[in-house]
ROLUMLUM-750179 format. One record per residue (C-alpha): residue in one letter; x, y, z. Coordinates in steps of 0.1 Angstrom, whole numbers, padded with zeros to 4 digits, always signed. Example, Ala and Ser with C-alpha at 12.3 -4.5 7.8 and 13.67 -1.06 7.14 Angstrom:
% residues 2
a+0123-0045+0078
s+0137-0011+0071
***
This chain:
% residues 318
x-0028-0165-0189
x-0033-0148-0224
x-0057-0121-0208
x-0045-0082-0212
x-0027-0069-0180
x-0050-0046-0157
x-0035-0009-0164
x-0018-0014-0126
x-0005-0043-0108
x+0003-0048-0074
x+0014-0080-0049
x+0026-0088-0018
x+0012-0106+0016
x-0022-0106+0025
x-0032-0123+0054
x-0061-0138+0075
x-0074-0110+0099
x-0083-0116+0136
x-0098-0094+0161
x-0124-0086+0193
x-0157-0068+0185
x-0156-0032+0202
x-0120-0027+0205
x-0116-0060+0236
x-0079-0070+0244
x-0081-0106+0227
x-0075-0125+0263
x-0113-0109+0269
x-0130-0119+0241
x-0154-0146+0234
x-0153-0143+0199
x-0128-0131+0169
x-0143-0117+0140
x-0125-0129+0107
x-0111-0106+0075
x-0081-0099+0057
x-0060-0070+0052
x-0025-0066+0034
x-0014-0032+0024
x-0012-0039-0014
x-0046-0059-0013
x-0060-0028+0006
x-0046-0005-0026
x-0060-0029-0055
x-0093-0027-0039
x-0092+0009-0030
x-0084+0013-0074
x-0110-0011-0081
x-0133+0009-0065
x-0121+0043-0075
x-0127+0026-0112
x-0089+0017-0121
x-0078-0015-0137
x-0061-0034-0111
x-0044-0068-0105
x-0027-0080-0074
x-0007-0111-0072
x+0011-0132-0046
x+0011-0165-0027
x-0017-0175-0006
x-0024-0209+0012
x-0049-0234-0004
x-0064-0230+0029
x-0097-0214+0040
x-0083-0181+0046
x-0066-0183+0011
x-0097-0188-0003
x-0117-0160+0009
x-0091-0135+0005
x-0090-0148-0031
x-0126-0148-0038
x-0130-0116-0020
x-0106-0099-0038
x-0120-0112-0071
x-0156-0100-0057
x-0145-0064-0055
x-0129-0062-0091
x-0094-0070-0084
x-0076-0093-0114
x-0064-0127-0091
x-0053-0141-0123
x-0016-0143-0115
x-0019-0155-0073
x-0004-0188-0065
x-0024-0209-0041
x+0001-0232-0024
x+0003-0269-0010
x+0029-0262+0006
x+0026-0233+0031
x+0000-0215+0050
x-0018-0180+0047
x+0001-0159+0071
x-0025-0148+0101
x-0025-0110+0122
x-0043-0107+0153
x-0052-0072+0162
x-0067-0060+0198
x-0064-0029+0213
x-0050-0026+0249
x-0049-0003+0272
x-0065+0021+0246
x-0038+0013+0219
x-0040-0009+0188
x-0018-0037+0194
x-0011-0063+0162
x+0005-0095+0167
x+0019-0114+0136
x+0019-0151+0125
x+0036-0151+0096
x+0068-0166+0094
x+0070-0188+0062
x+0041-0186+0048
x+0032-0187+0014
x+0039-0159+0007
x+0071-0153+0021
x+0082-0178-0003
x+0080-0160-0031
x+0108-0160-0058
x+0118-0141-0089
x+0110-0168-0107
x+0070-0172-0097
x+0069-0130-0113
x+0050-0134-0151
x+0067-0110-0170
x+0044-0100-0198
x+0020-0094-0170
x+0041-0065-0159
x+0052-0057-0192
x+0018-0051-0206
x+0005-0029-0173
x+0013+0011-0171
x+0020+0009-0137
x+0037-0013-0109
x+0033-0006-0076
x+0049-0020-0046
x+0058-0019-0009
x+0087-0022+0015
x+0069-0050+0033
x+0071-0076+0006
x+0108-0070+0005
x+0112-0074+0045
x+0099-0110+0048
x+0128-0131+0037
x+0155-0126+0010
x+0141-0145-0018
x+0110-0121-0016
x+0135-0089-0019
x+0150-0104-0053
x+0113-0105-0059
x+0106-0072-0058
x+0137-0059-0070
x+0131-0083-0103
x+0099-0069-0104
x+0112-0036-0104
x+0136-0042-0128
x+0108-0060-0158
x+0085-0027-0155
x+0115-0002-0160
x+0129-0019-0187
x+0095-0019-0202
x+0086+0014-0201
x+0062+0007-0170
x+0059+0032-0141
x+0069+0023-0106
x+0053+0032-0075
x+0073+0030-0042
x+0057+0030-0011
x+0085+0019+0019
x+0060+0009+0042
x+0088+0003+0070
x+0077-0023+0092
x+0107-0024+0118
x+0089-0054+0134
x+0102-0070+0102
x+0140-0064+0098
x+0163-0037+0115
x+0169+0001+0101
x+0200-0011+0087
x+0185-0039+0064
x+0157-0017+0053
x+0182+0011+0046
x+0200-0007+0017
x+0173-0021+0001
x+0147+0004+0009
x+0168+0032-0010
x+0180+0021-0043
x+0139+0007-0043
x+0134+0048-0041
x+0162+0058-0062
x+0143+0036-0095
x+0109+0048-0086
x+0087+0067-0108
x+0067+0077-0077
x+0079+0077-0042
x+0054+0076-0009
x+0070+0080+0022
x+0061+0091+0053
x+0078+0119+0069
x+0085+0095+0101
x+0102+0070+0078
x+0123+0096+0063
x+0137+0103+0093
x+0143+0067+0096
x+0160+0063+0065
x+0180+0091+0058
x+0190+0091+0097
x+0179+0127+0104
x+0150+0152+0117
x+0161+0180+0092
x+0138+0186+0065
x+0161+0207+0047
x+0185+0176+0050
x+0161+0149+0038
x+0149+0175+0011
x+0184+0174-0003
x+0185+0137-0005
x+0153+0134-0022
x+0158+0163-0045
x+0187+0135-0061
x+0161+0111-0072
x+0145+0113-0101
x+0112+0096-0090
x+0075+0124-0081
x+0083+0126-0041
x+0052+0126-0021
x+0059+0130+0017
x+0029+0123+0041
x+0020+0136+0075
x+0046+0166+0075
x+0035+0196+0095
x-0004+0185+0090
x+0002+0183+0053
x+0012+0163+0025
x+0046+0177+0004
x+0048+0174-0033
x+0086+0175-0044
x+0078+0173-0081
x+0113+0182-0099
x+0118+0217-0086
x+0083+0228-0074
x+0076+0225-0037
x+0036+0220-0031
x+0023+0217+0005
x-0016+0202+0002
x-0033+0204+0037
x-0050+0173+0051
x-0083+0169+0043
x-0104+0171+0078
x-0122+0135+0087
x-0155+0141+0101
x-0148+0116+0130
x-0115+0089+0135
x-0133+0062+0143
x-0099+0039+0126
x-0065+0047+0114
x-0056+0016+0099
x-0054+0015+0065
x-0059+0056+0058
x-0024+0052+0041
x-0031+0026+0018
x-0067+0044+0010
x-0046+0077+0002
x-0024+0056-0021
x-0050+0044-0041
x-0063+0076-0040
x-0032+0093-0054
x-0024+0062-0082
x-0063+0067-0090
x-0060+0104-0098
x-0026+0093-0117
x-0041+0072-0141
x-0068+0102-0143
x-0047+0120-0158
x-0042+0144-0126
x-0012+0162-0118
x+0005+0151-0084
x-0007+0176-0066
x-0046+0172-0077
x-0040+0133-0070
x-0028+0145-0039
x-0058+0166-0029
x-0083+0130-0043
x-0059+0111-0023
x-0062+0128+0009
x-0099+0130+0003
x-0101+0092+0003
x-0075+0085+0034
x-0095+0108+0052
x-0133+0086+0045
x-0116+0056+0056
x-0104+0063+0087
x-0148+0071+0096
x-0149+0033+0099
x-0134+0001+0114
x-0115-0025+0093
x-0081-0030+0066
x-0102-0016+0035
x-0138-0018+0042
x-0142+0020+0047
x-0125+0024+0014
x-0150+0045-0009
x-0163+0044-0040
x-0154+0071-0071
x-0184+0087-0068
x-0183+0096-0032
x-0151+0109-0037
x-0159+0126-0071
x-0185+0144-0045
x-0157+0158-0019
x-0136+0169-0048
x-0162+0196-0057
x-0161+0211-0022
x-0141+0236-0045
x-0129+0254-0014
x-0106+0230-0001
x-0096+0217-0038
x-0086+0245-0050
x-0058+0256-0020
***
Protein backbone atom coordinates (compact mmCIF):
# COMPACT_ATOMS: atom_id res chain seq x y z
CA UNK A 1 0.00 0.00 0.00
CA UNK A 2 3.16 2.39 0.24
CA UNK A 3 3.42 2.56 -3.67
CA UNK A 4 3.05 6.26 -5.27
CA UNK A 5 -0.50 7.04 -6.59
CA UNK A 6 -0.80 6.73 -10.57
CA UNK A 7 -1.11 10.59 -11.77
CA UNK A 8 -5.18 9.67 -12.19
CA UNK A 9 -7.46 7.52 -10.41
CA UNK A 10 -10.73 6.27 -11.23
CA UNK A 11 -13.41 3.50 -9.68
CA UNK A 12 -16.61 2.40 -9.95
CA UNK A 13 -18.61 -0.99 -11.27
CA UNK A 14 -17.28 -3.15 -13.70
CA UNK A 15 -18.92 -6.09 -14.55
CA UNK A 16 -18.96 -9.53 -16.27
CA UNK A 17 -19.98 -9.01 -20.04
CA UNK A 18 -22.36 -11.31 -21.97
CA UNK A 19 -23.44 -11.32 -25.47
CA UNK A 20 -24.33 -13.32 -29.07
CA UNK A 21 -21.65 -13.40 -31.79
CA UNK A 22 -22.89 -11.29 -34.88
CA UNK A 23 -25.37 -9.06 -33.21
CA UNK A 24 -28.17 -12.59 -32.29
CA UNK A 25 -31.09 -11.60 -29.83
CA UNK A 26 -29.73 -13.83 -26.79
CA UNK A 27 -33.00 -16.33 -26.93
CA UNK A 28 -31.16 -17.37 -30.55
CA UNK A 29 -27.92 -17.90 -29.52
CA UNK A 30 -26.07 -20.99 -28.90
CA UNK A 31 -23.24 -19.43 -27.36
CA UNK A 32 -22.35 -16.04 -25.19
CA UNK A 33 -19.05 -14.73 -25.61
CA UNK A 34 -17.58 -13.40 -22.21
CA UNK A 35 -15.87 -9.73 -21.37
CA UNK A 36 -16.24 -6.97 -19.13
CA UNK A 37 -16.96 -3.42 -19.56
CA UNK A 38 -17.64 -0.65 -16.88
CA UNK A 39 -17.38 2.99 -17.96
CA UNK A 40 -14.48 3.91 -15.62
CA UNK A 41 -12.59 0.56 -16.38
CA UNK A 42 -13.16 1.43 -20.07
CA UNK A 43 -11.36 5.11 -19.22
CA UNK A 44 -8.35 3.65 -17.14
CA UNK A 45 -7.59 1.47 -19.94
CA UNK A 46 -8.22 3.96 -22.67
CA UNK A 47 -5.19 6.30 -20.39
CA UNK A 48 -3.16 3.34 -20.05
CA UNK A 49 -2.98 3.08 -23.42
CA UNK A 50 -2.74 6.63 -24.49
CA UNK A 51 0.44 6.42 -21.97
CA UNK A 52 -1.13 8.05 -18.62
CA UNK A 53 -0.69 6.81 -15.20
CA UNK A 54 -3.84 5.34 -14.16
CA UNK A 55 -5.43 3.42 -11.18
CA UNK A 56 -8.99 2.24 -10.95
CA UNK A 57 -10.48 0.87 -7.80
CA UNK A 58 -13.68 -0.78 -6.65
CA UNK A 59 -15.25 -3.93 -5.44
CA UNK A 60 -15.31 -6.96 -7.38
CA UNK A 61 -16.37 -10.61 -6.48
CA UNK A 62 -13.74 -13.27 -5.60
CA UNK A 63 -15.47 -14.96 -8.28
CA UNK A 64 -14.29 -15.88 -11.82
CA UNK A 65 -15.47 -12.85 -13.45
CA UNK A 66 -13.65 -10.81 -10.66
CA UNK A 67 -10.72 -12.29 -11.43
CA UNK A 68 -10.44 -11.73 -15.04
CA UNK A 69 -11.52 -8.25 -14.93
CA UNK A 70 -8.77 -7.92 -12.32
CA UNK A 71 -6.10 -9.55 -14.08
CA UNK A 72 -7.12 -7.98 -17.33
CA UNK A 73 -7.09 -4.74 -16.11
CA UNK A 74 -3.68 -5.24 -14.50
CA UNK A 75 -2.59 -6.75 -18.11
CA UNK A 76 -3.25 -3.56 -19.88
CA UNK A 77 -1.36 -1.21 -17.33
CA UNK A 78 -4.13 -0.17 -15.08
CA UNK A 79 -2.84 0.13 -11.04
CA UNK A 80 -5.56 -2.62 -9.27
CA UNK A 81 -3.73 -1.92 -6.19
CA UNK A 82 -6.59 -0.47 -4.28
CA UNK A 83 -9.77 -3.06 -5.63
CA UNK A 84 -11.43 -5.05 -3.04
CA UNK A 85 -12.17 -8.59 -3.94
CA UNK A 86 -15.11 -9.69 -1.82
CA UNK A 87 -16.49 -12.93 0.01
CA UNK A 88 -19.34 -11.61 0.36
CA UNK A 89 -20.99 -10.43 -2.88
CA UNK A 90 -20.90 -11.18 -6.50
CA UNK A 91 -19.43 -9.38 -9.68
CA UNK A 92 -22.45 -7.68 -11.13
CA UNK A 93 -23.20 -9.30 -14.75
CA UNK A 94 -24.82 -7.26 -18.23
CA UNK A 95 -26.15 -9.18 -20.96
CA UNK A 96 -26.21 -7.27 -24.23
CA UNK A 97 -28.13 -8.49 -27.60
CA UNK A 98 -29.45 -6.57 -30.13
CA UNK A 99 -33.11 -6.92 -31.20
CA UNK A 100 -34.95 -6.01 -33.74
CA UNK A 101 -31.74 -4.09 -35.00
CA UNK A 102 -31.33 -2.21 -31.67
CA UNK A 103 -28.74 -2.86 -28.79
CA UNK A 104 -30.68 -4.01 -25.93
CA UNK A 105 -28.63 -4.40 -22.41
CA UNK A 106 -30.14 -6.16 -19.60
CA UNK A 107 -28.59 -5.73 -16.06
CA UNK A 108 -27.80 -8.11 -13.11
CA UNK A 109 -26.49 -6.12 -10.74
CA UNK A 110 -28.41 -5.53 -7.75
CA UNK A 111 -25.97 -5.89 -4.68
CA UNK A 112 -23.15 -6.73 -5.85
CA UNK A 113 -19.89 -6.06 -4.68
CA UNK A 114 -19.66 -3.20 -5.75
CA UNK A 115 -22.76 -1.63 -4.92
CA UNK A 116 -21.51 -2.01 -1.55
CA UNK A 117 -19.10 0.26 -1.47
CA UNK A 118 -18.70 2.78 1.50
CA UNK A 119 -16.70 5.87 2.30
CA UNK A 120 -14.87 4.07 4.44
CA UNK A 121 -13.34 1.28 1.86
CA UNK A 122 -11.82 5.09 -0.13
CA UNK A 123 -7.69 5.13 0.77
CA UNK A 124 -7.10 8.50 1.13
CA UNK A 125 -3.42 9.13 0.52
CA UNK A 126 -4.21 7.29 -2.63
CA UNK A 127 -6.29 10.13 -3.83
CA UNK A 128 -4.28 12.58 -2.09
CA UNK A 129 -1.12 11.77 -3.88
CA UNK A 130 -2.82 11.52 -7.65
CA UNK A 131 -3.35 14.96 -9.87
CA UNK A 132 -6.45 13.86 -10.96
CA UNK A 133 -9.85 12.05 -9.86
CA UNK A 134 -12.21 11.09 -12.12
CA UNK A 135 -15.56 9.83 -11.66
CA UNK A 136 -19.08 8.96 -12.96
CA UNK A 137 -22.78 9.42 -12.21
CA UNK A 138 -23.16 5.68 -12.32
CA UNK A 139 -21.25 4.78 -9.23
CA UNK A 140 -23.38 7.26 -7.44
CA UNK A 141 -26.81 5.68 -8.74
CA UNK A 142 -26.44 2.11 -7.35
CA UNK A 143 -27.36 2.47 -3.76
CA UNK A 144 -26.79 5.26 -1.19
CA UNK A 145 -23.77 4.16 0.59
CA UNK A 146 -22.01 4.30 -2.96
CA UNK A 147 -23.19 8.09 -3.40
CA UNK A 148 -21.43 9.05 0.09
CA UNK A 149 -18.71 7.26 -1.74
CA UNK A 150 -18.30 9.30 -4.35
CA UNK A 151 -19.14 12.36 -2.82
CA UNK A 152 -16.27 11.53 0.00
CA UNK A 153 -14.19 10.93 -2.77
CA UNK A 154 -14.81 14.16 -4.15
CA UNK A 155 -14.39 15.86 -1.16
CA UNK A 156 -10.42 14.07 -0.26
CA UNK A 157 -9.10 15.23 -3.91
CA UNK A 158 -10.45 18.99 -3.49
CA UNK A 159 -9.20 19.44 -0.29
CA UNK A 160 -5.94 18.16 -1.65
CA UNK A 161 -5.39 20.11 -4.27
CA UNK A 162 -6.42 17.15 -6.76
CA UNK A 163 -8.51 17.82 -9.95
CA UNK A 164 -11.84 16.36 -10.43
CA UNK A 165 -13.40 15.06 -13.43
CA UNK A 166 -17.18 14.74 -13.67
CA UNK A 167 -18.71 12.75 -16.11
CA UNK A 168 -22.79 12.30 -15.19
CA UNK A 169 -23.15 9.26 -17.13
CA UNK A 170 -27.13 9.30 -16.34
CA UNK A 171 -28.33 5.88 -16.39
CA UNK A 172 -32.17 6.49 -15.85
CA UNK A 173 -32.39 2.60 -15.69
CA UNK A 174 -30.79 3.34 -12.39
CA UNK A 175 -32.71 5.91 -10.36
CA UNK A 176 -35.36 8.57 -11.55
CA UNK A 177 -34.46 12.26 -12.96
CA UNK A 178 -35.26 13.55 -9.67
CA UNK A 179 -32.63 11.52 -7.64
CA UNK A 180 -29.94 12.10 -10.23
CA UNK A 181 -30.84 15.85 -10.17
CA UNK A 182 -29.72 16.49 -6.64
CA UNK A 183 -26.82 14.57 -6.52
CA UNK A 184 -25.79 14.80 -10.09
CA UNK A 185 -25.49 18.72 -9.71
CA UNK A 186 -23.62 19.78 -6.79
CA UNK A 187 -21.13 16.53 -8.24
CA UNK A 188 -20.91 19.29 -11.33
CA UNK A 189 -20.87 22.31 -9.29
CA UNK A 190 -17.21 20.86 -7.41
CA UNK A 191 -15.81 19.67 -10.63
CA UNK A 192 -12.66 20.72 -12.17
CA UNK A 193 -13.92 19.25 -15.43
CA UNK A 194 -17.40 18.68 -16.40
CA UNK A 195 -18.50 15.98 -19.36
CA UNK A 196 -21.89 15.98 -20.18
CA UNK A 197 -23.82 15.16 -22.88
CA UNK A 198 -26.02 17.61 -24.42
CA UNK A 199 -29.14 14.99 -24.03
CA UNK A 200 -28.34 14.82 -20.31
CA UNK A 201 -28.34 18.53 -20.06
CA UNK A 202 -31.57 18.63 -21.16
CA UNK A 203 -32.27 16.09 -18.50
CA UNK A 204 -30.88 17.89 -15.85
CA UNK A 205 -31.42 21.31 -16.15
CA UNK A 206 -35.07 20.41 -17.39
CA UNK A 207 -34.90 22.33 -20.71
CA UNK A 208 -34.10 22.15 -24.64
CA UNK A 209 -32.69 25.81 -24.65
CA UNK A 210 -29.12 26.07 -25.06
CA UNK A 211 -29.00 29.52 -24.19
CA UNK A 212 -30.81 28.40 -20.97
CA UNK A 213 -28.47 25.47 -20.09
CA UNK A 214 -25.54 27.86 -21.12
CA UNK A 215 -26.52 30.15 -18.33
CA UNK A 216 -26.58 27.44 -15.84
CA UNK A 217 -23.23 26.13 -16.67
CA UNK A 218 -21.69 29.45 -17.12
CA UNK A 219 -22.20 29.50 -12.87
CA UNK A 220 -19.86 26.68 -12.33
CA UNK A 221 -16.54 27.08 -12.00
CA UNK A 222 -15.52 23.61 -13.42
CA UNK A 223 -13.94 23.48 -17.85
CA UNK A 224 -17.59 22.51 -19.34
CA UNK A 225 -17.25 20.10 -22.21
CA UNK A 226 -20.70 19.41 -23.87
CA UNK A 227 -20.80 16.37 -26.31
CA UNK A 228 -22.96 15.54 -29.29
CA UNK A 229 -24.43 19.29 -29.74
CA UNK A 230 -25.26 20.17 -33.24
CA UNK A 231 -22.54 17.53 -34.64
CA UNK A 232 -19.92 19.04 -32.35
CA UNK A 233 -18.37 19.10 -29.14
CA UNK A 234 -18.79 22.73 -27.02
CA UNK A 235 -15.96 23.97 -24.94
CA UNK A 236 -17.34 26.51 -22.21
CA UNK A 237 -13.90 27.34 -20.83
CA UNK A 238 -14.57 30.51 -18.54
CA UNK A 239 -15.85 32.98 -21.08
CA UNK A 240 -14.59 31.54 -24.40
CA UNK A 241 -17.12 29.49 -26.40
CA UNK A 242 -15.20 26.77 -28.83
CA UNK A 243 -17.25 24.47 -31.05
CA UNK A 244 -14.74 21.37 -32.24
CA UNK A 245 -16.52 19.37 -35.09
CA UNK A 246 -16.66 15.65 -34.69
CA UNK A 247 -14.05 13.85 -36.04
CA UNK A 248 -15.56 11.54 -39.01
CA UNK A 249 -15.31 7.48 -38.24
CA UNK A 250 -14.44 5.66 -41.25
CA UNK A 251 -17.24 3.12 -40.58
CA UNK A 252 -19.73 2.63 -37.13
CA UNK A 253 -19.37 -0.69 -36.79
CA UNK A 254 -20.13 0.00 -32.53
CA UNK A 255 -21.18 2.88 -30.46
CA UNK A 256 -20.68 1.58 -27.17
CA UNK A 257 -18.03 2.83 -25.35
CA UNK A 258 -17.08 5.89 -27.96
CA UNK A 259 -17.86 8.18 -24.83
CA UNK A 260 -15.64 6.63 -22.46
CA UNK A 261 -12.86 6.42 -25.38
CA UNK A 262 -13.38 10.35 -25.95
CA UNK A 263 -12.93 10.80 -22.12
CA UNK A 264 -9.81 9.18 -21.95
CA UNK A 265 -8.96 10.93 -24.79
CA UNK A 266 -9.71 14.36 -23.43
CA UNK A 267 -8.05 13.42 -19.63
CA UNK A 268 -5.02 12.07 -21.85
CA UNK A 269 -4.44 15.36 -23.71
CA UNK A 270 -5.04 17.04 -20.04
CA UNK A 271 -2.25 15.56 -18.42
CA UNK A 272 -0.35 16.43 -21.89
CA UNK A 273 -0.43 19.51 -21.11
CA UNK A 274 -3.16 20.47 -23.90
CA UNK A 275 -5.53 23.06 -23.71
CA UNK A 276 -9.29 21.84 -23.57
CA UNK A 277 -9.93 22.43 -26.76
CA UNK A 278 -6.71 20.50 -28.27
CA UNK A 279 -7.76 17.61 -25.76
CA UNK A 280 -10.95 17.96 -27.34
CA UNK A 281 -9.81 17.63 -30.92
CA UNK A 282 -7.36 14.10 -29.37
CA UNK A 283 -10.42 13.18 -27.67
CA UNK A 284 -12.82 13.06 -30.47
CA UNK A 285 -10.03 11.51 -32.55
CA UNK A 286 -10.07 8.54 -30.17
CA UNK A 287 -14.12 8.17 -29.63
CA UNK A 288 -14.23 8.22 -33.17
CA UNK A 289 -11.43 4.76 -33.72
CA UNK A 290 -13.46 2.95 -31.23
CA UNK A 291 -16.64 2.95 -32.49
CA UNK A 292 -14.67 0.94 -36.05
CA UNK A 293 -14.99 -2.12 -33.78
CA UNK A 294 -17.23 -4.29 -31.54
CA UNK A 295 -16.74 -4.44 -27.67
CA UNK A 296 -16.63 -2.08 -24.07
CA UNK A 297 -12.89 -0.99 -24.74
CA UNK A 298 -11.25 -3.32 -27.08
CA UNK A 299 -11.33 -0.84 -30.04
CA UNK A 300 -9.69 1.65 -27.75
CA UNK A 301 -6.28 2.79 -29.49
CA UNK A 302 -3.01 3.18 -28.65
CA UNK A 303 -1.02 6.86 -28.39
CA UNK A 304 0.62 6.36 -31.37
CA UNK A 305 -2.23 5.75 -33.65
CA UNK A 306 -3.83 8.59 -32.30
CA UNK A 307 -0.52 10.75 -32.31
CA UNK A 308 -0.99 9.75 -36.26
CA UNK A 309 -4.67 11.38 -36.69
CA UNK A 310 -3.55 14.39 -34.84
CA UNK A 311 -1.24 15.34 -37.66
CA UNK A 312 -4.05 15.24 -40.24
CA UNK A 313 -3.33 19.04 -39.64
CA UNK A 314 -6.43 19.96 -41.51
CA UNK A 315 -8.97 18.86 -39.24
CA UNK A 316 -6.64 19.76 -36.02
CA UNK A 317 -6.17 22.89 -36.70
CA UNK A 318 -10.29 24.10 -37.21
Amino acid sequence: MGQASPDIITFGESMALFMPQEHKAIERATTLEQGFGGAESNVAIGLSRLGSSVGWFGALGNDPFGRIILKTLRGEGVDVSRVRLSEEAPTGMMFRETVAGRMAVHYYRKHSAASRMEPEHLDEAYIQGAKLLHVTGITAALSENCRRTVRRAIDIAKDAGVKVSFDPNLRLKLWSIEEAREVLLPFAAAADYFLPGWDELMLLYNTDSYDVVKQKLLELDAVKIIKGKDDATIVLDGNEETAVPFYKADKVIDTVGAGDGFCAGFLAGIMKGMTPVDAVKLASINGSLVVQMRGDWEALPEWSVVEQRMSDKAWVER
